[in-house]
C-alpha positions as CSV (number, residue, x, y, z in Angstrom):
1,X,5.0,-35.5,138.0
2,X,4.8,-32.7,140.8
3,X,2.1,-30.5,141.7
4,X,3.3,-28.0,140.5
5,X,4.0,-29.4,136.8
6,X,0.3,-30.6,137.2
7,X,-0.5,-27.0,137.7
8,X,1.7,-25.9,134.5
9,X,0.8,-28.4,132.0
10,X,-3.1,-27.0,132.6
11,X,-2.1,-23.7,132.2
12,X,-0.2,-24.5,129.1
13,X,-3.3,-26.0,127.7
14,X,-5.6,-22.7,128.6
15,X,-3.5,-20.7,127.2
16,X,-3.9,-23.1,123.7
17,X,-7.3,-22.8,123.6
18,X,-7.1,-19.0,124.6
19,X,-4.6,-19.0,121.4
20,X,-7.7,-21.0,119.0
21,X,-10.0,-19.2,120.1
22,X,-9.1,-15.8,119.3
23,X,-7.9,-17.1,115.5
24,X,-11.7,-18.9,115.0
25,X,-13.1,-16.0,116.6
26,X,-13.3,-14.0,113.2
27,X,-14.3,-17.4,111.4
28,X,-18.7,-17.2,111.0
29,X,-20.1,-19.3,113.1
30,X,-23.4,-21.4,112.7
31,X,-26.0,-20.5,114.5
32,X,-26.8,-22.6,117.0
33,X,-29.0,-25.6,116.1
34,X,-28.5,-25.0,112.4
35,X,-27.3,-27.9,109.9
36,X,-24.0,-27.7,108.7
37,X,-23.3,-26.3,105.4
38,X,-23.2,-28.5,102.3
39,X,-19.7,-29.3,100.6
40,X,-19.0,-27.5,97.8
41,X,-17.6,-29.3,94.6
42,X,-15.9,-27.4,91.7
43,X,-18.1,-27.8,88.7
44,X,-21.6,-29.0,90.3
45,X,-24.7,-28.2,88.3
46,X,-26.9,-28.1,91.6
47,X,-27.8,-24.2,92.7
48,X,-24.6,-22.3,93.7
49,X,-22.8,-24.9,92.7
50,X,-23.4,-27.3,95.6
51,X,-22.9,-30.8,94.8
52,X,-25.8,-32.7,94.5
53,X,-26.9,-36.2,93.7
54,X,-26.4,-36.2,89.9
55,X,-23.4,-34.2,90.5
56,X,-21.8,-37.0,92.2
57,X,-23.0,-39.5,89.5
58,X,-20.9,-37.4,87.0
59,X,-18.0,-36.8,88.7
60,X,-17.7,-40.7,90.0
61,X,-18.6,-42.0,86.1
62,X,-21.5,-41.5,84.5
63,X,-19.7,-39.3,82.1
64,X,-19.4,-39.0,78.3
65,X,-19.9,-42.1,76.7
66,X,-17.1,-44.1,74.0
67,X,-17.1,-43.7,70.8
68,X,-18.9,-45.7,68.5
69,X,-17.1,-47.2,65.7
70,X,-19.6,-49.6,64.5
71,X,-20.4,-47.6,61.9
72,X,-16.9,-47.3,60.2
73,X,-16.4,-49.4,57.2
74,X,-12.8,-51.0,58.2
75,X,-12.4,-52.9,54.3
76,X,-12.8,-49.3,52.5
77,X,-10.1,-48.1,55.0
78,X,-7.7,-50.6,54.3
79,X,-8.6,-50.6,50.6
80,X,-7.9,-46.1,50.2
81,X,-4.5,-47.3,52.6
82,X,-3.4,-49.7,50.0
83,X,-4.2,-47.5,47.3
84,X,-1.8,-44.1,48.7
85,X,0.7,-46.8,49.5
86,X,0.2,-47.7,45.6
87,X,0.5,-44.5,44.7
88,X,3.5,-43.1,46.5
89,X,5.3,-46.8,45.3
90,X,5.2,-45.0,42.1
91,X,5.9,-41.5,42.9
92,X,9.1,-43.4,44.5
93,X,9.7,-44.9,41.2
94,X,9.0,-41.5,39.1
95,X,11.6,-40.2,40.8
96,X,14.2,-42.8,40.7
97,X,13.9,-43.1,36.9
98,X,14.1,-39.3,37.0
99,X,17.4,-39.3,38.8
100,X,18.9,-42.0,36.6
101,X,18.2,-40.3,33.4
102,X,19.7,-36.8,34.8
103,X,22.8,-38.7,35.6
104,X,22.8,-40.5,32.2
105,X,22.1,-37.4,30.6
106,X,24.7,-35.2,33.0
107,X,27.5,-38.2,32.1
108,X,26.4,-38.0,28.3
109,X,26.6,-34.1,28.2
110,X,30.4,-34.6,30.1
111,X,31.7,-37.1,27.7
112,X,30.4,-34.9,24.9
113,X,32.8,-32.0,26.2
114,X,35.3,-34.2,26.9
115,X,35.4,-35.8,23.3
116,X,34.7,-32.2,21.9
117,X,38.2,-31.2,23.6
118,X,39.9,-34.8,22.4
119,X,39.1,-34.5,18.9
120,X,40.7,-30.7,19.1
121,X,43.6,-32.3,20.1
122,X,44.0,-34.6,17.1
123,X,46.0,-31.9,14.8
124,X,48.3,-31.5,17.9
125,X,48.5,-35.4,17.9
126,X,49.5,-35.0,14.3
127,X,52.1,-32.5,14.4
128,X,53.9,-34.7,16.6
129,X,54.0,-37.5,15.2
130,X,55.4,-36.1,12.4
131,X,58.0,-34.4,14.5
132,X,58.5,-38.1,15.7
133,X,59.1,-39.5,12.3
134,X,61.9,-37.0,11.8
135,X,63.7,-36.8,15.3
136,X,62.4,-40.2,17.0
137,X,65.0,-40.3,19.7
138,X,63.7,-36.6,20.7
139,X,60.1,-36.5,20.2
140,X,59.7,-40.3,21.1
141,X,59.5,-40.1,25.3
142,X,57.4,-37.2,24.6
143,X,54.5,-38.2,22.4
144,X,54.8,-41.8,24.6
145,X,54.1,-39.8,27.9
146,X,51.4,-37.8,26.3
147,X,49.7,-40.6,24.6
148,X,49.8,-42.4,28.2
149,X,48.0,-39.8,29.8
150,X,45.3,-39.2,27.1
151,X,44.8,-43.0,27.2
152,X,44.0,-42.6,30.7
153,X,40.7,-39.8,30.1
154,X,40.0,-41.6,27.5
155,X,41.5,-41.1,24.2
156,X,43.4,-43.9,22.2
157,X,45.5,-44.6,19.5
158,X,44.1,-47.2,17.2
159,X,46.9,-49.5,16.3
160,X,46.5,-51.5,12.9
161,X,49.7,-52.0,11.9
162,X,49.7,-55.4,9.9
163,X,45.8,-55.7,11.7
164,X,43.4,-56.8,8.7
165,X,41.6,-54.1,7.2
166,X,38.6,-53.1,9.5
167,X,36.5,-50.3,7.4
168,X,34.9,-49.4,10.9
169,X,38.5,-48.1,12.2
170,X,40.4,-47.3,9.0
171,X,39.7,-46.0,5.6
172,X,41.6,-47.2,2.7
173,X,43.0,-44.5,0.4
174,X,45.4,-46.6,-1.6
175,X,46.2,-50.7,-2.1
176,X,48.8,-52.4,-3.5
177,X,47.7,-55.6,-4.6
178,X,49.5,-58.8,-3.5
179,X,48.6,-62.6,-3.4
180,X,45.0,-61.9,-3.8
181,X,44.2,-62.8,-0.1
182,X,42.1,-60.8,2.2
183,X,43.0,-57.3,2.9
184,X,45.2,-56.1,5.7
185,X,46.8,-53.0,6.6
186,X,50.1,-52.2,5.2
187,X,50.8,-48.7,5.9
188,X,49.1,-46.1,8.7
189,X,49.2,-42.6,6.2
190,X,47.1,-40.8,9.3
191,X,46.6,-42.3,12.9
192,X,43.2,-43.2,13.9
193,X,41.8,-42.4,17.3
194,X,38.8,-43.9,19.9
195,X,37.1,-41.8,22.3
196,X,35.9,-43.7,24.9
197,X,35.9,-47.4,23.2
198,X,34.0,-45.3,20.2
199,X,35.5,-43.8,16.5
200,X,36.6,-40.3,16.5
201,X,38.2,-40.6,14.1
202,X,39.1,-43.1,11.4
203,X,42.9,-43.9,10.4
204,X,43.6,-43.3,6.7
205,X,45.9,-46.7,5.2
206,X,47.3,-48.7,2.7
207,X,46.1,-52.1,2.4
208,X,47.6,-55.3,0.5
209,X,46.2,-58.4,0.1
């Protein structure tokens, strides 16, 4: 380094401290001798809020104290917990016997409706098979196809041709007697009908025995 760059770095540095101190020189100063000023700390109980001693204790951890739970009776706690589990098991199961019955119910009332419409049918049923018994080759695919399809919600045709006489099914209006055996059908006068595996309505026939 030169002379002269000697010369410039210690102007450089004068004109620094010129630069500080006109920034500090609106800054209070101490007067001279005086102690320094005490730190401040946000929240200290000392006066102005200066930080004092038991400030600092605080602050580092002599704070609020745990909670105490010696006190809490842990068996009665368990106990009242076993007893709203208890009780909302059988809410749960209120509920699910409550939706099982609506649907029983809601099937029963549908099948009801249903069977209601079926057994309106039965004079329809009638008429054709006594079109059937006079024109067989023409009412025949007919009263097969709609007998199918009734069979299918539900509704069927109780055959007891030559079937022993069942009074829960059939109703005997007349008998013809024969070797004296049991009972069995020997003529269908009026078809019988099931509505979902149950009498709607019995068939009226002959027996012989």
């Amino acid at each position: 380094m030169t002379h002269d760059d000697t010369i410039g770095a210690a102007d450089d540095g004068t004109e620094r401290a010129s630069e500080i101190d006109d920034i500090t020189s609106s800054m209070p100063r101490p007067a001279p001798g005086a102690a320094p000023a005490p730190r401040r700390v946000p929240g200290g109980t000392g006066d102005g809020d200066i930080a004092d001693i038991d400030d600092i204790d605080e602050l580092v951890g002599g704070g609020a104290s745990a909670p105490d739970f010696s006190d809490v009776d842990v068996e009665a706690l368990l106990g009242e917990r076993e007893e709203y589990r208890a009780m909302a098991q059988r809410v749960q199961a209120d509920f699910d016997n409550y939706r099982r019955r609506m649907q029983t119910q809601s099937q029963a009332d549908a099948d009801r409706a249903t069977g209601r419409l079926a057994e309106a049918l039965l004079p329809v049923l009638d008429a054709a098979e006594a079109a059937y018994l006079r024109h067989p080759d023409e009412v025949g695919p007919l009263l097969n196809q709609m007998l199918v399809e009734l069979k299918k919600q539900g509704l069927e045709l109780v055959n007891l041709d030559g079937a022993p006489f069942d009074p829960e099914v059939a109703e005997a209006v007349a008998h013809e007697p024969a070797g004296g055996g049991e009972p069995v059908v020997a003529e269908v006068l009026r078809s019988g009908y099931l509505w979902k595996g149950k009498v709607l309505r019995a068939a009226m026939v002959k027996t012989t025995d």
